[in-house]
C-alpha positions as CSV (number, residue, x, y, z in Angstrom):
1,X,17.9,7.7,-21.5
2,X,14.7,7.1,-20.0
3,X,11.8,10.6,-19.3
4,X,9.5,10.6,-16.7
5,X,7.2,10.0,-19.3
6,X,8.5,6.9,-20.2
7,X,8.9,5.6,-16.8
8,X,5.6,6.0,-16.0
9,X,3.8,4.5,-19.6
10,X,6.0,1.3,-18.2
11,X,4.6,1.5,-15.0
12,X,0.7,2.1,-16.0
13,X,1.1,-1.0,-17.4
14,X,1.6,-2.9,-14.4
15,X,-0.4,-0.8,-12.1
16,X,-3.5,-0.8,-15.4
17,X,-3.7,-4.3,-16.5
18,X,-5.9,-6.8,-17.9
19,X,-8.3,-7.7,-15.9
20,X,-7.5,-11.1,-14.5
21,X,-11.4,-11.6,-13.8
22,X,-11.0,-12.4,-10.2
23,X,-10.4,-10.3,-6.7
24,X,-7.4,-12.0,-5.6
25,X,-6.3,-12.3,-9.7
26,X,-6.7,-8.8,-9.3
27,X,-4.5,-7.8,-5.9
28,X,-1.9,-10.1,-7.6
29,X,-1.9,-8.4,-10.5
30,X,-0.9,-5.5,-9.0
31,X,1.1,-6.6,-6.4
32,X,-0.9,-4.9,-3.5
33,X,-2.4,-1.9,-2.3
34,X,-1.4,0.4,1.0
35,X,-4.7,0.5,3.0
36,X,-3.9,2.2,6.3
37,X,-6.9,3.9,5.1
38,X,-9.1,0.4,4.5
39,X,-11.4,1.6,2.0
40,X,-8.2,2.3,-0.4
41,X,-8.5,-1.3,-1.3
42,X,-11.8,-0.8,-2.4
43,X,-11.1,2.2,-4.6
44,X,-7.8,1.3,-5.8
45,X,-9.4,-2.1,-7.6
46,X,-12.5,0.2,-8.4
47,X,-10.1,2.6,-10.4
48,X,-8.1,-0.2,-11.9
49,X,-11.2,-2.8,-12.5
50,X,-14.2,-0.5,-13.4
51,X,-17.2,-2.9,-12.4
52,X,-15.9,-4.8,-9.7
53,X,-18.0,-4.7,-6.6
54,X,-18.1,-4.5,-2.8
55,X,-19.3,-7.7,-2.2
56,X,-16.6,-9.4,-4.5
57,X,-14.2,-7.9,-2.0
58,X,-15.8,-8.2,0.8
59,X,-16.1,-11.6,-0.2
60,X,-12.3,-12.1,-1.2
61,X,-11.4,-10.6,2.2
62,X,-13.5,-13.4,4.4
63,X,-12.6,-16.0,2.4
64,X,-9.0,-15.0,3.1
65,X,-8.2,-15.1,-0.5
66,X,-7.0,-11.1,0.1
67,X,-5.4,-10.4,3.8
68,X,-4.6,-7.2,5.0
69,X,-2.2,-6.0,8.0
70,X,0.7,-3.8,8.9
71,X,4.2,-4.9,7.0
72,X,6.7,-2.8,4.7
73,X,7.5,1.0,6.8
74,X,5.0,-0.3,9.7
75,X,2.2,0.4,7.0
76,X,-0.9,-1.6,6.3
77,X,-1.2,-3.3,3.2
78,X,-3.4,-5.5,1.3
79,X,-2.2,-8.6,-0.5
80,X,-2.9,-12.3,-1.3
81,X,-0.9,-14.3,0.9
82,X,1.6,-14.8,-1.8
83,X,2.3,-11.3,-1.9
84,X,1.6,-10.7,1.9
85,X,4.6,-13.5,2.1
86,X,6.9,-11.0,0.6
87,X,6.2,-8.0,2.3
88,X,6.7,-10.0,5.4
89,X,9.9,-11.0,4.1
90,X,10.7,-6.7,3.6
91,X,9.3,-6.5,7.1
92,X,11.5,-8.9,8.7
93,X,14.6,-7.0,7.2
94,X,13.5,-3.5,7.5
95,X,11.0,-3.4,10.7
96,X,13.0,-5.8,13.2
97,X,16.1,-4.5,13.5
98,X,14.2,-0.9,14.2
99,X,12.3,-2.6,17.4
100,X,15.7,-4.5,18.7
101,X,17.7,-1.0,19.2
102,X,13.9,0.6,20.3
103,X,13.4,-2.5,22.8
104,X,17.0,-2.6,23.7
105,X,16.7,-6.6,22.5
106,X,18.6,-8.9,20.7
107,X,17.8,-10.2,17.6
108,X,17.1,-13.6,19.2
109,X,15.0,-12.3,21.6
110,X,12.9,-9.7,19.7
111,X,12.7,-13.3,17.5
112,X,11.8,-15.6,20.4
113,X,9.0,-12.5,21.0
114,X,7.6,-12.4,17.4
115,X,7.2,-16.2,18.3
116,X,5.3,-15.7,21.5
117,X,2.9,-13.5,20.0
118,X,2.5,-15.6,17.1
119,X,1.5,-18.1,18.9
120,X,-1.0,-16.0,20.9
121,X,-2.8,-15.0,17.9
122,X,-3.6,-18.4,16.7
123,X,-7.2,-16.9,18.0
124,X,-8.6,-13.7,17.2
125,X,-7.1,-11.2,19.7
126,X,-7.6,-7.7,20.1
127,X,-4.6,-4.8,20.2
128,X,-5.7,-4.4,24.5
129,X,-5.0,-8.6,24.3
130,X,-1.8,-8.1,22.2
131,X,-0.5,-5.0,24.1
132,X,-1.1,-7.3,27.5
133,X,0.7,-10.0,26.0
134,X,3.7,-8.0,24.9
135,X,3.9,-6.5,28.7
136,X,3.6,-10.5,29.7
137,X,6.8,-11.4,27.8
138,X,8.7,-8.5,28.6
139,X,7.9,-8.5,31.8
140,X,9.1,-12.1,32.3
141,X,12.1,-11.9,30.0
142,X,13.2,-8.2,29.5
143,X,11.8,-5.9,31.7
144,X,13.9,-3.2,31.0
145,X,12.3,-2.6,27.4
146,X,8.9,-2.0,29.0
147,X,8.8,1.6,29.2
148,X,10.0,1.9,25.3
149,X,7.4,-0.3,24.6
150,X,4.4,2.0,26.3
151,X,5.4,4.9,24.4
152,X,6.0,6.4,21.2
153,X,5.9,3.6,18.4
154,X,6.6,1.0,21.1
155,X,2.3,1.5,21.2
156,X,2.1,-0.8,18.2
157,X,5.0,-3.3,18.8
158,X,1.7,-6.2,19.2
159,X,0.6,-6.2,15.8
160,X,3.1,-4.4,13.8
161,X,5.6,-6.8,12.6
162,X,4.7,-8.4,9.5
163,X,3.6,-11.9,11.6
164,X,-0.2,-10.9,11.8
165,X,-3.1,-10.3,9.3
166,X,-6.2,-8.2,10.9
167,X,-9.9,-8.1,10.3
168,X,-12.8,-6.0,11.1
169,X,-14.5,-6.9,15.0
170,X,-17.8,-8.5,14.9
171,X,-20.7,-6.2,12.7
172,X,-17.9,-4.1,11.2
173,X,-17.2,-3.7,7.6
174,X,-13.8,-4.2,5.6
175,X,-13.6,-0.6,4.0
176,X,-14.2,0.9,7.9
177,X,-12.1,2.4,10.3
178,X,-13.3,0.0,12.9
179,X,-11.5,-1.8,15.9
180,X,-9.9,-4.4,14.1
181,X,-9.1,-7.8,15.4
182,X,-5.6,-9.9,14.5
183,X,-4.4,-14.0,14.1
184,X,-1.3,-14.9,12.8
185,X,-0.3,-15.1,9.3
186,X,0.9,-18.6,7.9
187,X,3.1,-17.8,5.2
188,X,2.7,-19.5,1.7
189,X,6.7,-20.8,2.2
190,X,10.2,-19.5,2.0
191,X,10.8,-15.4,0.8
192,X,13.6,-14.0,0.2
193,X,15.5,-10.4,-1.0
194,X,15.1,-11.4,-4.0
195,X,11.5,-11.9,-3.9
196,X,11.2,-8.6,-2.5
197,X,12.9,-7.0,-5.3
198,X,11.4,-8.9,-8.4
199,X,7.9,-8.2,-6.5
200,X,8.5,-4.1,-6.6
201,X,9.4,-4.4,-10.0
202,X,6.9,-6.9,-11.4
203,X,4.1,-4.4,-9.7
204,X,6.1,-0.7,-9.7
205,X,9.0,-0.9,-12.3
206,X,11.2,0.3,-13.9
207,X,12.5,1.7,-10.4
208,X,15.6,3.0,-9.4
209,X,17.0,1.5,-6.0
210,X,15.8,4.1,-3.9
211,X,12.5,3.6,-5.2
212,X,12.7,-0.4,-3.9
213,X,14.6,0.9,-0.4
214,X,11.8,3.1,0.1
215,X,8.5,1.4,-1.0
216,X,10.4,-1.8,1.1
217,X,11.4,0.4,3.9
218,X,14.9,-1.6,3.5
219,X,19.0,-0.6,3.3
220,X,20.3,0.2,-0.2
221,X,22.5,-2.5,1.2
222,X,19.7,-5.1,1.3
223,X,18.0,-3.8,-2.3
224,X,22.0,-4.7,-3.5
225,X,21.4,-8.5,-1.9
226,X,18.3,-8.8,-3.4
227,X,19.5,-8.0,-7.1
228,X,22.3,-10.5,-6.3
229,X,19.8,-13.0,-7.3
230,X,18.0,-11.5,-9.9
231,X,18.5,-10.8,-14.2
232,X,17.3,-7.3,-14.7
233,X,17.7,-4.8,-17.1
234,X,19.4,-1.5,-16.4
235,X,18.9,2.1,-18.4
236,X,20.0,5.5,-17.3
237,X,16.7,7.9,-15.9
238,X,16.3,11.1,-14.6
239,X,18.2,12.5,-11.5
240,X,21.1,10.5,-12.8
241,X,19.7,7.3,-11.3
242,X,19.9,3.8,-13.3
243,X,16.8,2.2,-13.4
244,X,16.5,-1.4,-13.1
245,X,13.4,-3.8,-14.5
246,X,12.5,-7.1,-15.4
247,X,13.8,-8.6,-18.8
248,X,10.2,-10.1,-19.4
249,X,8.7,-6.4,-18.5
250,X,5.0,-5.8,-20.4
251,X,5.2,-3.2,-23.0
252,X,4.1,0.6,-21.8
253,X,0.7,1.9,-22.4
254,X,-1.0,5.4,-22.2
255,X,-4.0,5.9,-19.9
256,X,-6.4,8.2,-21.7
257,X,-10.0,9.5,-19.2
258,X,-10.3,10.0,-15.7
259,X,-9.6,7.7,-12.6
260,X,-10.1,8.2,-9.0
261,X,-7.6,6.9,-6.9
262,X,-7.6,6.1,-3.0
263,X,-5.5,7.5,-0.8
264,X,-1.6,6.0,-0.6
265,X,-2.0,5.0,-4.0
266,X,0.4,2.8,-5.8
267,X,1.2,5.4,-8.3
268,X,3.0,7.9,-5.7
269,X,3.6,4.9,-2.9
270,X,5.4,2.6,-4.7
271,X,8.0,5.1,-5.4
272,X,10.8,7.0,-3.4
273,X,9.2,10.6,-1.5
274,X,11.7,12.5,-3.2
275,X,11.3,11.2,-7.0
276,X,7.4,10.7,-7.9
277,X,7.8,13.1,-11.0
278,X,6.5,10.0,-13.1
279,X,2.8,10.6,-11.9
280,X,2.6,14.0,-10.1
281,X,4.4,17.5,-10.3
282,X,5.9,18.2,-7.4
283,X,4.0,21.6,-6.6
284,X,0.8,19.4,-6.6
285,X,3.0,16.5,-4.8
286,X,3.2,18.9,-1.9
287,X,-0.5,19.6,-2.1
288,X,-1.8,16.1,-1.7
289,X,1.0,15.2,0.5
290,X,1.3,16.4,4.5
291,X,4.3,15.5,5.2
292,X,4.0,16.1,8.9
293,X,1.6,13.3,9.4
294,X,1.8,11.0,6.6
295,X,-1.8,11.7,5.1
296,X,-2.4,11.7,1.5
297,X,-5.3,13.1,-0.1
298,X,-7.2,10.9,-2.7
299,X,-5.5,11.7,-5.9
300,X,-7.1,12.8,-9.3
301,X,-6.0,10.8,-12.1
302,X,-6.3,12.3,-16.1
303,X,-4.7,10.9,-19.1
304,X,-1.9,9.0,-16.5
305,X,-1.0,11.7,-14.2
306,X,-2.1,13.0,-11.3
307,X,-3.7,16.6,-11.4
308,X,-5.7,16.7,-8.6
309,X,-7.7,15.3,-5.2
310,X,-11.1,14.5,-5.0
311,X,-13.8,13.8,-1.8
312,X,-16.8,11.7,-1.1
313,X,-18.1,13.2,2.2
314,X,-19.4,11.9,5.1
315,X,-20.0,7.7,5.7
316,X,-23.7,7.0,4.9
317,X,-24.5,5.2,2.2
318,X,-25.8,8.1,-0.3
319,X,-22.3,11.5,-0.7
320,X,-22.0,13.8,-2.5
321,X,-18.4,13.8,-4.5
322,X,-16.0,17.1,-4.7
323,X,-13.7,16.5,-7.8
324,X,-10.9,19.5,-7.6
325,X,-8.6,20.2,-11.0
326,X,-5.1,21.6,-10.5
327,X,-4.6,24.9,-12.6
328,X,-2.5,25.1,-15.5
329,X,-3.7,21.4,-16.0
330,X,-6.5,19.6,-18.2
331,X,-10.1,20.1,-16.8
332,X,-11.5,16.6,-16.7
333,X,-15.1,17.2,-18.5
334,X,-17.7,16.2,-17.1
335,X,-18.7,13.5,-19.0
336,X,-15.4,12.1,-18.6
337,X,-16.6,11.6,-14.9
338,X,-19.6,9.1,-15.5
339,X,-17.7,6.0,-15.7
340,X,-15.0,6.5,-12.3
341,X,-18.2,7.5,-10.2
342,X,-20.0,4.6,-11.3
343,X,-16.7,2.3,-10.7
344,X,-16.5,4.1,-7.3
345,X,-20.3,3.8,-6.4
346,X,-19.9,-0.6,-7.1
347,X,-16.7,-0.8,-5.4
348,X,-17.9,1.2,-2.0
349,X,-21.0,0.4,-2.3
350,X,-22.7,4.3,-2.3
351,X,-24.8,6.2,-4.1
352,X,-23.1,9.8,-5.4
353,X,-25.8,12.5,-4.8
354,X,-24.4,14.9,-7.2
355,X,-20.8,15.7,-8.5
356,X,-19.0,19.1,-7.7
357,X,-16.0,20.1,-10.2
358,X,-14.2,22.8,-8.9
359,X,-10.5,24.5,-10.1
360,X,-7.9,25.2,-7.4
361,X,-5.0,27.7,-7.9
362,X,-1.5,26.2,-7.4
């Protein structure tokens, strides 16, 4: 039967591999990174690929050889458009049907929408241009939806269903919280289910099916459809739950030193809420974790699990960085700490002013 331990030397393995020696080798490597928060793109390849810079990704991002926008749970991700293929495929079974009982639509017309706005988006528009067009369409062919749509999550029914990619307005960078602007998405060709699923496990596995329904934001129902198509492998895990990879699965590896991780990483994201013993205790789960809003705090990462948070304060160029241990875990030495800051420093493109290392009861 499979540990936690062994679930996550498998994973590490996906989530920790050879460097491909390119940004979008890199992304697809991994399988792609949640970025609500758009600097996590940055970090997470930073942590992953010590060395890599902000200009390569900056770079990757314009030349559209990396896209980012809101798909799988109406988070953002970041992908190459192979990948961003698949997670619009997860969208389009997970996402839709949620905005057809919100709208009061049917699937054919939330579909003949999607359309509309598609074609809207073949320029640049901004969420006020999106949001105008929505109350357009609506207006014209549904107007009873239009109050769901002003409220609530009906706020970001424009840009929100898999069918656009975003980008920063004029002057603003990619790793900013700026106003972005969105076009539509061309996707690379057909995805399916099965797509879905071999993509979790190429990038995540071995993962139970709740850990696919959840990363996907899909029904159990449409993980089962999804395996339909698909060899795996199958061995019992913790919890009880069977745990399904690929048969061509690389081998596990360890993860000896000190990463720092972005916030939403992979290594808690990519698995079900309620089962991410692989990476992170669940007293410190609920310490990086606010469950009321969503927010994860940027995660400490030493000898493969997570044991703490860390912070880069403020936005200019030149921070300070906070690294905070976990009690009753291993204190990362300081030493240990040269080579993450540096990846950090070329991925964001800062200057840390001094480091802080700091215990914190749990």
């Amino acid at each position: 039967m499979l540990s936690w331990d062994d679930l996550a030397a498998a994973s590490l393995s996906r989530q920790f591999p050879d460097d491909p020696g390119t940004v979008a080798g890199r992304v697809g490597a991994i399988g792609d990174l949640q970025t609500q928060t758009a600097r996590s793109a940055f970090i997470g390849l930073g942590a992953r690929f010590p060395g890599v810079t902000h200009a390569e990704i900056t770079a990757a991002y314009d030349a559209g050889e990396i896209v980012r926008g809101s798909t799988i749970r109406g988070t953002v991700h970041t992908a190459t458009p192979e990948g961003y293929t698949v997670l619009a495929e997860a969208t389009r079974v997970g996402q839709h049907p949620r905005w057809a009982r919100l709208l009061g639509l049917s699937d054919v017309q939330l579909a003949d929408l999607w359309t509309s706005l598609e074609g809207h988006a073949r320029e640049w528009r901004t969420p006020d241009q999106l949001r105008a067009h929505v109350d357009a369409w609506l207006g014209r062919h549904a107007p009873a939806a239009l109050d769901a749509a002003a409220a609530g999550p009906g706020r970001y029914l424009g840009f929100a269903h898999g069918g656009l990619v975003r980008r920063p307005a004029s002057g603003d960078r990619w790793e900013g919280q700026g106003k972005p602007v969105y076009g539509t998405f061309d996707r690379t060709g057909p995805a399916t289910l099965t797509d879905v699923v071999r993509h979790h496990l190429r990038a995540h596995g071995p993962s139970s099916r709740q850990d696919v329904a959840w990363w996907a934001g899909i029904p159990l129902a449409a993980v089962a459809d999804g395996l339909a198509g698909l060899e795996v492998v199958e061995q019992e895990g913790p919890g009880g739950r069977v745990y399904l990879d690929l048969p061509d699965a690389p081998a596990p590896r360890d993860l000896p030193g000190v990463r720092l991780l972005p916030e939403f990483d992979a290594l808690l994201c990519g698995y079900d809420s309620k089962a991410r013993d692989r990476f992170v205790d669940p007293e410190h789960h609920r310490r990086l974790w606010n469950e009321s809003n969503g927010m994860l705090l940027p995660p400490l990462l030493v000898d493969g699990r997570i044991t703490g948070r860390w912070r880069a304060a403020g936005t200019t160029r030149r921070r300070p960085l906070e690294v905070t241990w976990f009690a009753r875990t291993r204190r990362p030495r300081r030493a240990e700490l040269d080579r993450p800051v540096a990846a950090l420093e070329s991925a964001l493109g800062i200057t840390v002013t001094e480091v802080t290392l700091t215990r914190e009861a749990v």
